[in-house]
N, C-alpha and C positions, 0 to 999 in steps of 0.2 A: 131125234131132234131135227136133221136136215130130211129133204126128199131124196128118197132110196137110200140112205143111211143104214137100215133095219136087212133091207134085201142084199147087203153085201156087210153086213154084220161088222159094220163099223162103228165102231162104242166110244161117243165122244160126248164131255159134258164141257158145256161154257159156262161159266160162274157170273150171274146176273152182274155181279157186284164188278169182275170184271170188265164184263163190256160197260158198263155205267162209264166204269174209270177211264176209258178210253174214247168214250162218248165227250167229254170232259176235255179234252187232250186241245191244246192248240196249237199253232207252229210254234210259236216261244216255246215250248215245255221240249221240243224235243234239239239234240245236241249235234251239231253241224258235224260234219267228220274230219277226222285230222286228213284224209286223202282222199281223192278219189283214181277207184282201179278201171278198167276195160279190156275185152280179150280183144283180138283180129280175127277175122271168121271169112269161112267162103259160105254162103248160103245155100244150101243142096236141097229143094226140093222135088224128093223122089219121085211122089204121085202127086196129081193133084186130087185125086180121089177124097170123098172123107164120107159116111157113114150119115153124120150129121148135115142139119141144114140152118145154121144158126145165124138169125138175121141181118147178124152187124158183119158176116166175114163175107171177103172176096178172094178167098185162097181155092175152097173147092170150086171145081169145076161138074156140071151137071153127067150125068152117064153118057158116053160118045161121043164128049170135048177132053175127059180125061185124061193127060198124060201121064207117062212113067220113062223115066232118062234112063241110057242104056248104061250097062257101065262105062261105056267106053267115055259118054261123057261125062259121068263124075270124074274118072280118072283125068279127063281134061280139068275138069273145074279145080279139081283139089292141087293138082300139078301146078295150076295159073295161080292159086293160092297159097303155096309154099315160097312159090320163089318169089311173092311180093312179101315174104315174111310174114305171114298168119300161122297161127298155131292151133286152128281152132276148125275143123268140117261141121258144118251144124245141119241135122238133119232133117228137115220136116218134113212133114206130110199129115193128110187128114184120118182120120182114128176110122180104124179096122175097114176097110174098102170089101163092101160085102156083096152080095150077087147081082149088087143092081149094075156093079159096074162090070159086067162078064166080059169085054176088050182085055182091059188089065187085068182079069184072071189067065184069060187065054194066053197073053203073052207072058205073063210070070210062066206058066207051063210049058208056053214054049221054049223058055231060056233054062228050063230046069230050077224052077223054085217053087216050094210048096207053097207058099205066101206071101204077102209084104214083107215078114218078121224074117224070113228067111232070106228075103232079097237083100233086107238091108243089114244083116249081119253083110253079105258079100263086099255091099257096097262100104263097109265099115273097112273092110281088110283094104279094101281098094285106099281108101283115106292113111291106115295106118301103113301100109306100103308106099304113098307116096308121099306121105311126110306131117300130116295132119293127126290132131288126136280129135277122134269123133267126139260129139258129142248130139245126141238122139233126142228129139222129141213126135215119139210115133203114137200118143193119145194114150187112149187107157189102157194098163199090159196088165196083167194076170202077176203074182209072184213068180211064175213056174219061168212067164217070159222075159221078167228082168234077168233071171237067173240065166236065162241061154244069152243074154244080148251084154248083159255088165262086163264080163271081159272083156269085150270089143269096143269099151267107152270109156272114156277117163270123164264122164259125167254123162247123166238123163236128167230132164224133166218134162213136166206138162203144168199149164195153167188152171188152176184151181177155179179161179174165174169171179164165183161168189158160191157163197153157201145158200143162196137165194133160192127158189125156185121159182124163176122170170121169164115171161115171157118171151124173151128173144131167143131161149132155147126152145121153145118150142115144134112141135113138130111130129110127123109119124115117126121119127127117130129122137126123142128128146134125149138131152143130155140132161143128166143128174145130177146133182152135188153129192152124192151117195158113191157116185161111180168115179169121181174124179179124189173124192179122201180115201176111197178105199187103193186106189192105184199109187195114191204120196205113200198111203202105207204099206204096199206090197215093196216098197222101191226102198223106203226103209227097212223092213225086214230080209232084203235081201244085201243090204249094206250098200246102195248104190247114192254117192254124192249128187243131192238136185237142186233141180231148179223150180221154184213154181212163182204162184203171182193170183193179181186178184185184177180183174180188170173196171174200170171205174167207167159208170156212166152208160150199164146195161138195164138198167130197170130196179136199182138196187137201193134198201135203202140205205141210209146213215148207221143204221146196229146190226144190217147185214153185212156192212164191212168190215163193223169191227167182230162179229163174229165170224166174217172168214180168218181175219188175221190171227186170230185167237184159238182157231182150228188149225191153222197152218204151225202155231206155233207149239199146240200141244204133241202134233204127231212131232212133232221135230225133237222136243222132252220126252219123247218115247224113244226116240232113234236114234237120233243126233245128225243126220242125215242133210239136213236143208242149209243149203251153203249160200242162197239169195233168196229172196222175191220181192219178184217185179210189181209194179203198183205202174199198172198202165192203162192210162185213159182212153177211152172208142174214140174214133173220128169219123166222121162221114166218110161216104167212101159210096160208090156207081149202087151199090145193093141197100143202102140203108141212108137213112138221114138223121140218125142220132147226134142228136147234139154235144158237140166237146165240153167237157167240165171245165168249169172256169178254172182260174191260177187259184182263188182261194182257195176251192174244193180239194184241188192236187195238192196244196200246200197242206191243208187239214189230214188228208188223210195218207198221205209220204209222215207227217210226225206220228200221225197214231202209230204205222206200220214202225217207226223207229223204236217207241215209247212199248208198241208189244213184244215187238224181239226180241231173242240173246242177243248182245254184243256180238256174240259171233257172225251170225245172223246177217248179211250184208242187205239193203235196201235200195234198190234199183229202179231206174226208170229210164225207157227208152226215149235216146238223145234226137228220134228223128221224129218222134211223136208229142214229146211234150216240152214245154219252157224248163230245160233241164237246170239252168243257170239262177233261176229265180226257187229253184226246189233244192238244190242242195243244202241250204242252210236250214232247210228242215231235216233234215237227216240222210239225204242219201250220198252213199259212198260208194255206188259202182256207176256206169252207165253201158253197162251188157256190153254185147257183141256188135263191134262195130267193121263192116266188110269194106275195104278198099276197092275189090273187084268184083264184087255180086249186090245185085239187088235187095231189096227188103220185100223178098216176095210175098208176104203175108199184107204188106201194103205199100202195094208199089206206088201208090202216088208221092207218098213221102220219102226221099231221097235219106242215103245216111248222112251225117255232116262226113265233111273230110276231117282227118286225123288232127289237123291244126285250129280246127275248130273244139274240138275236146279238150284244147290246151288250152283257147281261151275260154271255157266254161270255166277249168280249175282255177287258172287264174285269176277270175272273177269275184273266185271265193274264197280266193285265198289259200291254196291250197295244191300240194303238191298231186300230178297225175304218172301212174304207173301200172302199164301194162300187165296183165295179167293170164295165167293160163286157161282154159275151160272148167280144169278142177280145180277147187280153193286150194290152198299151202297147207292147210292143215289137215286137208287128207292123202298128203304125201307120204308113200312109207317110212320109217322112222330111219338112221342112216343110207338114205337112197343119195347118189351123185347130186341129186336135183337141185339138196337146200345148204345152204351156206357153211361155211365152215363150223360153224359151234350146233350144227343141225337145227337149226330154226330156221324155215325160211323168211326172208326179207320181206316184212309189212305185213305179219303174219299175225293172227288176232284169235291167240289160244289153240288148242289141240284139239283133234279128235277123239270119241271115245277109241280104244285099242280093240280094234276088229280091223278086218280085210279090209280095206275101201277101195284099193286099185289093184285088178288083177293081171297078171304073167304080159300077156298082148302090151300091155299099157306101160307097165313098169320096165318092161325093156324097150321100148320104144322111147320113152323116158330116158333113159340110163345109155344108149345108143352110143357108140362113138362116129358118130356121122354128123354134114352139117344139121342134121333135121334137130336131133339128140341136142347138140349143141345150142341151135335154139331156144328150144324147148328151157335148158337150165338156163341161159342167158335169163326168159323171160322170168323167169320162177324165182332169180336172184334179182331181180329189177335192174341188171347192169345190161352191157353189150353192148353190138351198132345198132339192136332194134332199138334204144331207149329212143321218143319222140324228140327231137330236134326244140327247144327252146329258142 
């Protein structure tokens, strides 16, 4: 049904009658949230490499502008974002960096790494040794390579994007919708809590949204896996001149994404990118990763709000704001230190299914008797000195 779907043997049906329903959907139909959450994040990106050339981004950098941060500066960065209280390393980079960019192979060889996958497992340990829980998004991974990297993450994901096959991916490297369901579902079969998202206002239409979201929602009824997605709008930017979706369009299609989800299912949109304030009462209840000391390098012209301005978004709607970890509550292991005394974590929205979601690295850095440890539960119980200042 999607392009490249068949070539990575992804089996997915969308029920006409479905998307009709969701075609249907207005901002009224869907149900404002009792809260909205957010994590603290340092922003780390490793390379600026990426495989692809995809019109509307200004993240990659062309072969022999490329960079790659040593460790020594993640270990700065993640260090500078502990002790401003974040509990969140988020790692980006552009999907599989291949021989065009021979610089950054050479120097991955020279620092002793077989790869990127392999550098940023290092620079993972670098985050969980200084007090940060990773969490990765390094494009499309193999199942074999969620399986070497999920221990060292208390969450992955990647953005879905659309199930379209549009133009703006175009290119002598296109990207797929083939290649980015088969990667939701390698990450679910390997039991790893994600992230994904559809991005609004690439060349897509109105029933390619709702059959992304409909696709995003079935792997999730396969897995259980999908702890957000984002529903985030392109904006101009030095490489492209797409034009932003209006408030209606975000409004319309924040309730579909609400209206197709689990409850569980949180719906997100980024607070430096869109009129977050005027979209809540269509249904979203997170507003991602928001970094006190790092950039939003994926689009640096727009600034993150400050911490006190996420207070008055919630306030606006009425509606309590509390911080949150990189991994949802509910894939907390079950008597872990981390969740409340009657073992439900606080603002916690149903259970996972009973598999492994977080492993050994995570769960004792979790469980830690240090300040970091103690953070970390503070967050995860919505009390402490991190709570945001009212």
């Amino acid at each position: 049904m999607f392009a490249g779907a068949d070539e990575y043997g992804v089996d997915l049906t969308i029920d006409d009658a479905d998307v009709e329903r969701l075609l249907a959907v207005t901002p009224d139909d869907a149900d404002a949230p009792a809260a909205l959450s957010f994590s603290r994040n340092v922003f780390i990106p490793l390379t600026t490499a990426c495989r692809y050339t995809c019109t509307y981004c200004t993240y990659y950098d062309v072969p022999g502008e490329a960079t790659l941060m040593s460790l020594d500066e993640v270990r700065e960065t993640v260090r500078t974002g502990a002790d401003a209280g974040c509990t969140e390393a988020l790692f980006t980079f552009g999907d599989a960096p291949d021989e065009r960019y021979t610089e950054i192979h050479r120097q991955l060889d020279e620092w002793g790494y077989d790869d990127i996958l392999d550098y940023l497992a290092a620079a993972c340990e670098v985050a969980l040794d200084e007090g940060l829980l990773p969490h990765s998004n390094p494009g499309d991974l193999t199942r074999e390579e969620f399986a070497d990297l999920a221990p060292l993450n208390a969450s992955m994901g990647v953005m879905l994007e659309t199930t379209a096959d549009v133009a703006a991916h175009s290119g002598n490297r296109r990207k797929t919708p083939g290649q980015r369901l088969n990667t939701i579902r390698a990450a679910g079969e390997v039991g790893v809590p994600f992230t994904t998202g559809i991005l609004v206002g690439i060349g897509e239409t109105w029933r390619d949204r709702a059959e992304s979201l409909l696709a995003i929602r079935a792997l999730h009824e396969r897995y259980g896996h999908v702890q957000e997605v984002i529903v985030q709008n392109v904006v101009p930017n030095e490489r492209s001149d797409y034009e932003r979706p209006s408030l209606d369009t975000m409004r319309r299609v924040v309730a579909m994404a609400r209206v197709a989800l689990p409850e569980e299912v949180s719906v997100q949109v980024p607070p430096n990118l869109s009129a977050a304030a005027d979209l809540v009462p269509c249904g979203v209840d997170d507003l991602g990763g928001v970094s006190p000391v790092t950039d939003d390098y994926v689009n640096p012209d727009y600034e993150w709000p400050a911490l006190r301005e996420l207070v008055d978004i919630a306030d606006e709607a009425g509606v309590p704001l509390r911080e949150r970890l990189p991994v949802y509550e509910r894939f907390l292991p079950d008597g872990d230190s981390v969740r409340d005394r009657d073992g439900t974590p606080d603002g916690a929205r149903g259970t996972a299914p009973d598999r492994e979601w977080l492993r050994e690295p995570i769960t004792d850095r979790l469980s830690a008797d240090d300040v970091h440890g103690r953070r970390f539960r503070n967050v995860a119980r919505g009390d402490g000195p991190l709570s945001i200042p009212r």
